[in-house]
N, C-alpha and C positions, 0 to 999 in steps of 0.2 A: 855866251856865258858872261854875264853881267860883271861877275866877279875879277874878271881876266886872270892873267898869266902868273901874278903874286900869289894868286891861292894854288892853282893847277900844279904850279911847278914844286910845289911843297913837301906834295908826295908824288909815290910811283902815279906811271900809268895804271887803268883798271888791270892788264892785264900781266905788270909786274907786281901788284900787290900779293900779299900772300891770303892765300881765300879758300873757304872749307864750304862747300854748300851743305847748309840747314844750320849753323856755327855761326849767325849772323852777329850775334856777341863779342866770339871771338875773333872774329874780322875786324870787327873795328876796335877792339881794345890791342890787335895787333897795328893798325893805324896810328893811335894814341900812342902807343912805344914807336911809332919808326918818328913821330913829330917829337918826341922827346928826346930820341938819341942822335937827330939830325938840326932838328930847328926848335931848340929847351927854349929860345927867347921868345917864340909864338906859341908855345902849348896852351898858355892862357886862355888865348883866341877860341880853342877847342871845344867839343862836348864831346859825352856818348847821349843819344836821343833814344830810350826804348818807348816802346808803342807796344799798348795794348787795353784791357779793359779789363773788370768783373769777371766777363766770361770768355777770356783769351779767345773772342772771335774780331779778328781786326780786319774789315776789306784793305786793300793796297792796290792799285793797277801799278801797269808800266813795271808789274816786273819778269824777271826771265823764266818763270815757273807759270806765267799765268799764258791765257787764251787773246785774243787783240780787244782791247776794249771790256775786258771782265778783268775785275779783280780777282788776285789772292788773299784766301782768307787765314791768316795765321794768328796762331793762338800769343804770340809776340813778334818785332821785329826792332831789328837796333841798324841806326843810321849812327855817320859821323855828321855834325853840324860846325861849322866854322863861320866866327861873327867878327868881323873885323872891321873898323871905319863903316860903320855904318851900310857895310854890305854883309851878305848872310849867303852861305851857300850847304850844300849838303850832297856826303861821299856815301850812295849807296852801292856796293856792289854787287846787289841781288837783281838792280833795278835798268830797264834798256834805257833809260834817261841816260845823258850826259853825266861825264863822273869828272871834275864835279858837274853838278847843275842850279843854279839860281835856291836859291828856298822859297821864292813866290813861285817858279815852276815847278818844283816838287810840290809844295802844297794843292797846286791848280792840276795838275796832269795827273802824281801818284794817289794824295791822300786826301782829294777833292773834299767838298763839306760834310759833316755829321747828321746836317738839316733832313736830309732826307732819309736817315735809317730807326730804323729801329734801335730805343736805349741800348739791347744788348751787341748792337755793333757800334756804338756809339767810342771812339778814341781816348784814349789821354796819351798824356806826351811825358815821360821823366825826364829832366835834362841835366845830365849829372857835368859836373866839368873834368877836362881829360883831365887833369892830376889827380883828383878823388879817382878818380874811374879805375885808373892804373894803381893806386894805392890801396881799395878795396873791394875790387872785385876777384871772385874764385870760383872759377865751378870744375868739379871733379869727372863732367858731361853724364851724371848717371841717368839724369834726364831724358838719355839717347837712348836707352836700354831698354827691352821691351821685361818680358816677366820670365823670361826664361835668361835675362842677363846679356843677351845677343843686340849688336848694334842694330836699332834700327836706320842709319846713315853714317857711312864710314867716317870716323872720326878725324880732324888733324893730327898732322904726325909730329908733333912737337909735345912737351910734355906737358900736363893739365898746368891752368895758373888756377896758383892760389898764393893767400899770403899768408902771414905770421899767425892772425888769426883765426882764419879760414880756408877750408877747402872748399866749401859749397856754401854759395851765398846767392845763386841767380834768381831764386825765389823773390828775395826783398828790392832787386832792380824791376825787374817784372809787376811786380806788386804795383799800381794806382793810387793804394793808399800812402796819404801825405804825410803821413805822423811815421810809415815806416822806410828803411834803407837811408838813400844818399838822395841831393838833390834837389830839386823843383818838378810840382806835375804840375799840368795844364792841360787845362782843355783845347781841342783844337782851337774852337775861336779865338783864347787866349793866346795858345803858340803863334796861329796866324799875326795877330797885331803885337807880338813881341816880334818876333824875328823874320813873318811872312814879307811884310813892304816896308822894310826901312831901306 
């Protein structure tokens, strides 16, 4: 881990985090509150990273849902990314990489290049910073709900966030377009040479 021991020891272990599988959101926006209620003078350093596309079809390998060497194809996914002194690393915990692990290994092993797919699996990247992240993000998870209202993936047991202005807003982090939500998008190539090898 390139990053060493300054980042690792920041937060929990992967498996003292608090973590909801299919909730990849709320995972890392519960990230983003344990780095502000523990270490406010680095939150800075922080992001939320959602990943997705046009047509919510995103390959990912290396992570705990998939088969060895095939990706998961998810219609989103949200990493935590941490940019400090010029090193870059990323907290997924969906993912059997190292937590953390490098952002040049994450980009080389989970989210490999776009070169070879087809435009509709083609990435973007939103890179919101934790303080936005935790100030305007909300979702009520009705998302989870099939059409009879039933979960389809058992929910966290904590209660929905939301803020002053909203209860549901996951639409506009997920969204690619750049004119809407919070943030910066990019394309992979783009995210690569911002934050892939510095």
């Amino acid at each position: 881990m390139e990053h060493g021991a300054s980042s690792s020891s920041l937060l929990p272990g992967r498996r003292d985090c608090i973590y909801t599988s299919c909730y990849c959101e709320e995972n890392v926006w519960k990230l983003c509150e344990y780095i502000r209620d523990q270490h406010p003078h680095v939150l800075e350093e922080f992001s939320a990273v959602f990943i997705s596309n046009l047509n919510k079809t995103i390959p990912i390998w290396e992570q705990k849902n998939g088969a060895v060497d095939e990706p998961v194809v998810w219609d989103y996914h949200v990493v935590l990314l941490h940019a400090s002194r010029g090193q870059t690393c990323i907290y997924d915990l969906d993912s059997v990489l190292p937590f953390p692990c490098s952002c040049s290994m994450y980009i080389d092993k989970a989210l490999r290049t776009d070169l070879e797919w087809n435009p509709q699996y083609q990435r973007r990247l939103r890179v919101i910073r934790a303080d936005e992240f935790l100030r305007t993000f909300a979702s009520d998870r009705s998302h989870m709900k099939n059409a009879r209202g039933s979960w389809t993936k058992p929910p966290p047991n904590y209660p929905c966030i939301k803020t002053a202005e909203a209860s549901m807003n996951l639409d506009d982090f997920i969204s690619m377009n750049h004119e809407v939500g919070w943030g910066t998008v990019y394309t992979m190539t783009d995210f690569s040479k911002a934050f892939g090898r510095v």
